[in-house]
N, C-alpha and C positions, 0 to 999 in steps of 0.2 A: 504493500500500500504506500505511495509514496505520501513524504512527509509536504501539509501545505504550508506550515507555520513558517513565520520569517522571524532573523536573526532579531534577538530583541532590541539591538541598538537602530535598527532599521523600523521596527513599528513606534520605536517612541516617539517616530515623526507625527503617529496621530493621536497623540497629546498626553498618553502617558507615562510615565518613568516604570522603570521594574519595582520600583518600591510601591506604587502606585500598584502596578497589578498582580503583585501578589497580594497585598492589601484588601482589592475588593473580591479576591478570591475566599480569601480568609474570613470573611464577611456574609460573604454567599453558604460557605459548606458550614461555619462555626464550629465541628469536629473534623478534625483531619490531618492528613501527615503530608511531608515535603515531598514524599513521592504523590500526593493527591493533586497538590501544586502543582506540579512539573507537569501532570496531566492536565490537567484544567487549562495553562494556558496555552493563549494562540501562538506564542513565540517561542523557539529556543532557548532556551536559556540556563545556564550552568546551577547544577544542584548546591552546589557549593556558594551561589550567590545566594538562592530559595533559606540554606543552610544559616545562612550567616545574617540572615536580616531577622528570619524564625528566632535565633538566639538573642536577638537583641530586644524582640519583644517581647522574648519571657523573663530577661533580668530586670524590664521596664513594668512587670508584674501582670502586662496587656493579655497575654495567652498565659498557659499552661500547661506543663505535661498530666496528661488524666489518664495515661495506660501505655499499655504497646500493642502491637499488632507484628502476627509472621509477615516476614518478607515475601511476596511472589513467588518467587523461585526458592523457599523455604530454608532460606539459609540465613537462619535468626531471626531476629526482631528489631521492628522500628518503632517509633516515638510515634504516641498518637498525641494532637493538641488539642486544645478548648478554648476559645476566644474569652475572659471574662470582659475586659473593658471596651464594648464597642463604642470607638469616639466620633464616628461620625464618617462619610465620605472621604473626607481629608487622611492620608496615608499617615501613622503615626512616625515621625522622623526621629529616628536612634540610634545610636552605635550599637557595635557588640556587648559591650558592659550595659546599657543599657540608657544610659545618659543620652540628652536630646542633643539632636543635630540643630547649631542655630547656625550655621552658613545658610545665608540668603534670607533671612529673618528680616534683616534693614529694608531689604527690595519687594517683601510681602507687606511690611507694613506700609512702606510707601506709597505701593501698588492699591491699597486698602484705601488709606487719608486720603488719595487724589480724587479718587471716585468720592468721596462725601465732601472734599471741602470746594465750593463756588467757583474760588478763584486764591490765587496764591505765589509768594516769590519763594524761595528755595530756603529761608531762614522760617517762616512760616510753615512752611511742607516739614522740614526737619523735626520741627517742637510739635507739630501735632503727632506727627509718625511715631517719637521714641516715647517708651515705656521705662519704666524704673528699671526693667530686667534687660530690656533691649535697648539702648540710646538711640538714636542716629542721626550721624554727623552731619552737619549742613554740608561737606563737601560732599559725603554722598548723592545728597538730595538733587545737588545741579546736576551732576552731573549724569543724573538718572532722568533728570527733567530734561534735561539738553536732548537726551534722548530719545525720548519718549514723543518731543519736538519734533525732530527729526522724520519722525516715525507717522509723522500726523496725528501722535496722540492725546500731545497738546496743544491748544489753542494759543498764540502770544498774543498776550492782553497790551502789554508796556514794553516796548523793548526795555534792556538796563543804560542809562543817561546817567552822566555826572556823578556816581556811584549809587544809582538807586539800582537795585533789583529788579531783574526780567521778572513780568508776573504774568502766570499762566492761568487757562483754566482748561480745564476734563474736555475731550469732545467725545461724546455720550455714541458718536457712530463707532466710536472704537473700545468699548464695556464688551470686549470678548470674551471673559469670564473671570473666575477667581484666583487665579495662578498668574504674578506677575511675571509681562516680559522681560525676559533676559539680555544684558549686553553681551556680547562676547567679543570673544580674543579677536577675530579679524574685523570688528570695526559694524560689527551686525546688529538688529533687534531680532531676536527671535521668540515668537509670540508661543507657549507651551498649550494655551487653548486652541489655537487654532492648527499649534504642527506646521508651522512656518517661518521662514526668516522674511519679517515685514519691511527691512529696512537693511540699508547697506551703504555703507560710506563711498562714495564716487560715484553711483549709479544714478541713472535719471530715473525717477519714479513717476514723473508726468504719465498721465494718459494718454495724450495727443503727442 
C-alpha cells in the first residue's frame, strides 16, 4: 500500500507545527500510546520526536502514564497515556523536563495587543503587550510593526517626524487568525495561519 502522508516539515506549510499535531491528536483519542500517534497522523514523522514532546507533557503533569499495552509484534510492552489537563486548542509549549517554552511569547503577545488596540506607536504597542512574566521591549515592538507594515498588516497613521513615533493601526483585512506572523532569517513574513510567506524584502507585491 503505498505511503500518502508527507514529510512533516513539508505539511507545516498548512499551518500547523508537529507540536500542534500531535496535540490535537492527543485531544481526539485522550487514551493512547506514541505508537497510536504515529498512526493517526497525516505526516511522517520520527517516533523519537512523538517520544520527546509525550515526555515533556507528562513532567508538565498535562498527560499521564495509566498502564501498558503489548507491543504489535509482541515483543514487550508500551506506555499507555491519559490526557488529565485539557487546555484548550492551543498546543501546550514544553520542554522535556517539563518547563514552558517562552520563545516567541513577545510576538504572540504582540500579535494579541495589535488586534485590540485602535491605533498605536511602538512604545504604546510595547507596554500594553508585556506582562509581569513576559516584558516586551519596545525594540521588539518596531521592529515587529515595521513588519507587519510591510506586510500590509498595518495601516501608517503618522509617519515618525522630529522624533515622534510612526503610529499605526490593525487592518482588520488581515485578522488571519490566532498564531502571530513570523519574521524570518531571509528578510520574510511568514503568516502560520494561513501556511505562507506574505511578504518578502525586495519583491514587488503590487497587483498591477
Amino acid at each position: 500500500m503505498p505511503n500518502n502522508r508527507k514529510p512533516a516539515h513539508i505539511e507545516q506549510s498548512s499551518g500547523k507545527n508537529k507540536r500542534e499535531q500531535i496535540w490535537s491528536i492527543i485531544r481526539r483519542l485522550k487514551t493512547f500510546t506514541r505508537t497510536d500517534i504515529q498512526g493517526e497522523l497525516k505526516v511522517i514523522m520520527p517516533l523519537a520526536t512523538i517520544r520527546s514532546y509525550i515526555q515533556g507533557l507528562e513532567a508538565a503533569g498535562i498527560i499521564s502514564t495509566s498502564g501498558t499495552r503489548p507491543k504489535k509484534d509482541g515483543r514487550g510492552y508500551i506506555n499507555v497515556y491519559k490526557l488529565e489537563k485539557d487546555s484548550g486548542i492551543e498546543a501546550p509549549r514544553v520542554r522535556k523536563d517539563g518547563s514552558e517554552v517562552t520563545q516567541g511569547r513577545g510576538r504572540e503577545q504582540l500579535w494579541r495587543t495589535i488586534k485590540i488596540l485602535k491605533q498605536f506607536n511602538r512604545r504604546d504597542l510595547a507596554l500594553a503587550a508585556s506582562t509581569e512574566q513576559h516584558p516586551v521591549k519596545e525594540s521588539e515592538a518596531a521592529s515587529y510593526a515595521e513588519a507587519l507594515h510591510h506586510a500590509d498588516y498595518l495601516i501608517l497613521v503618522k509617519p515618525s517626524t522630529h522624533g515622534k513615533q510612526a503610529v499605526y493601526r490593525f487592518n482588520p483585512r488581515y485578522n488571519t487568525g490566532p498564531k502571530p506572523p513570523q519574521i524570518q532569517r531571509l528578510k520574510t513574513l511568514y503568516d502560520p495561519n494561513l501556511g505562507m510567506i506574505v511578504y518578502q524584502e525586495g519583491v514587488d507585491h503590487d497587483l498591477d
